[in-house]
N, C-alpha and C positions, 0 to 999 in steps of 0.2 A: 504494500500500500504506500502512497506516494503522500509524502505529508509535508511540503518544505519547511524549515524553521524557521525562513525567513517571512512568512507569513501569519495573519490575523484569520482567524476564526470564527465562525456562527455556528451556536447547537442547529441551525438550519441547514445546516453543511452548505455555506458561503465561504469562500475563501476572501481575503480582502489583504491587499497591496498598499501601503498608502507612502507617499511619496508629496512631502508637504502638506498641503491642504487641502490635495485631490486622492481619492481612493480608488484604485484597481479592483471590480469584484466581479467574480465567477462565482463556480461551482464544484465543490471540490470533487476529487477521484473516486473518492465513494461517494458519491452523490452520484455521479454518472454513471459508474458500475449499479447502482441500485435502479438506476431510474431505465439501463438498457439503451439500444439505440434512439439515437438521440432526432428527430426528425425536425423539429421545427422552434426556433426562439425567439419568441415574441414580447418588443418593449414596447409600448405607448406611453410613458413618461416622460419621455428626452425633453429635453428641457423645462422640466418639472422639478418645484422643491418637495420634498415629500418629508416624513418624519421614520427616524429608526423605528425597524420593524412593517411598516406600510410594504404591500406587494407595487414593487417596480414592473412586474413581468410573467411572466408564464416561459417554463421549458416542457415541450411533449418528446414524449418517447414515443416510443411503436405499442404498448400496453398504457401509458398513462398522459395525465399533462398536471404539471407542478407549479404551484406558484413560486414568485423569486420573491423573497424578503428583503427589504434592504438594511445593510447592517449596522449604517450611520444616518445620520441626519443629513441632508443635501441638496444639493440641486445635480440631478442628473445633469452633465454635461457631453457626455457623448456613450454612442451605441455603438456597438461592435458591429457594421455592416459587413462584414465577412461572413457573417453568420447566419445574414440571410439566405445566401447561396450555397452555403455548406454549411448547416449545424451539426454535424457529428465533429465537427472538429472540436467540439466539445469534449466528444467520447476519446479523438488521440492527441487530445494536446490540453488537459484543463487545463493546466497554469501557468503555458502559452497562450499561441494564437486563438483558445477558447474563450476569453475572458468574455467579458459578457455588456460590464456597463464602467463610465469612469465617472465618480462622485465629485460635487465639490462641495467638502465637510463643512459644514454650519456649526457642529457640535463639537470639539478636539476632545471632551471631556469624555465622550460615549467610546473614544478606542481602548478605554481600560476595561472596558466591560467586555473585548472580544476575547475570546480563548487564544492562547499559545499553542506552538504544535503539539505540545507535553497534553496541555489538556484535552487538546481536539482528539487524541490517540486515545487517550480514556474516555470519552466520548463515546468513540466507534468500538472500543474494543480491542483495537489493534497494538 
């Protein structure tokens, strides 16, 4: 299981990047192994502020479709459109070219509340 350390966590299996005052978020590797082929990822936010925890988005598999949490406070600022035309690059590349959405953080105070990779691994189990 693929867990970087260099990243932020959601018990929503969100992966989150952050980089200043903009956040990187996907979805993590077990999140895609559970969810199956990955077919279609869908944001209507973009350029929306929204509050942590509010759905940004929906990811469908070939069996389901998930909503995406967001895992700070923000203003979406940009979509992954790669992923219009290939969403399983989800399935081989989360925490590459799978990323999803890039935040701009309104809250700095809500990234103490993400899980570490220590924690996210007790999480899942792994």
């Amino acid at each position: 299981m693929n867990i970087p350390a260099n990243l932020k966590y959601t018990k929503d299996h969100e992966w989150v990047k952050i980089e200043g005052d903009v956040a990187t978020v996907g979805i993590t590797d077990f999140a895609q192994k559970e969810l199956g082929d990955i077919v279609y990822v869908e944001v209507e936010t973009l350029d929306q502020t929204l509050d942590k925890d509010e759905v940004f988005g929906t990811v469908e598999a070939v069996k389901t479709v998930s909503d995406l949490f967001l895992p700070l406070s923000g203003e979406i600022i940009e979509f992954n459109e790669a992923l219009e035309t290939t969403p399983e690059t989800v399935n081989t590349d989360a925490y590459g070219d799978g990323w999803m959405i890039k935040v701009k953080i309104t809250n700095m105070d809500e990234v103490s509340e993400l899980l570490d990779s220590e924690q996210y691994k007790e999480l899942i189990g792994a």
